[in-house]
Phi, psi and omega in degrees: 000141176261135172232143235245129160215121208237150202264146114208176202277147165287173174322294215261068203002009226242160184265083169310079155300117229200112145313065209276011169289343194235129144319141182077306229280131187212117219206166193201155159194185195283343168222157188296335157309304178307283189296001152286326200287309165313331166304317198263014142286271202298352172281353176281321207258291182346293205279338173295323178284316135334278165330308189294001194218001175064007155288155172304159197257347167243153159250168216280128118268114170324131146226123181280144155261161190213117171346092159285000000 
């Protein structure tokens, strides 16, 4: 399954990863290598939990085009 993930830098100089299908799932690492590779940890643990609790395992996400 592919899932949309989107990078940026955090405060403290570290790479901030972010799930936006699943809330909360958020994640960092020391390179854009490191904090994919953490997402995609936490998005297993995300989505494990999500079942054990019968939520959905995605909320609904879009892609608009919009004038730059």
């Amino acid at each position: 399954m592919k899932l949309t993930i989107v990078l940026y830098p955090g405060e403290d100089g570290f790479v901030v990863a972010e799930c936006p299908a699943i809330p909360g799932c958020v994640s960092q690492g020391k390179t854009e290598g490191e904090a994919i590779a953490n997402i995609k940890e936490a998005i297993e643990g995300c989505i494990e939990v999500r079942k054990k609790y019968g939520w959905p395992l995605f909320e609904k996400t879009l892609e608009i085009e919009v004038a730059v």
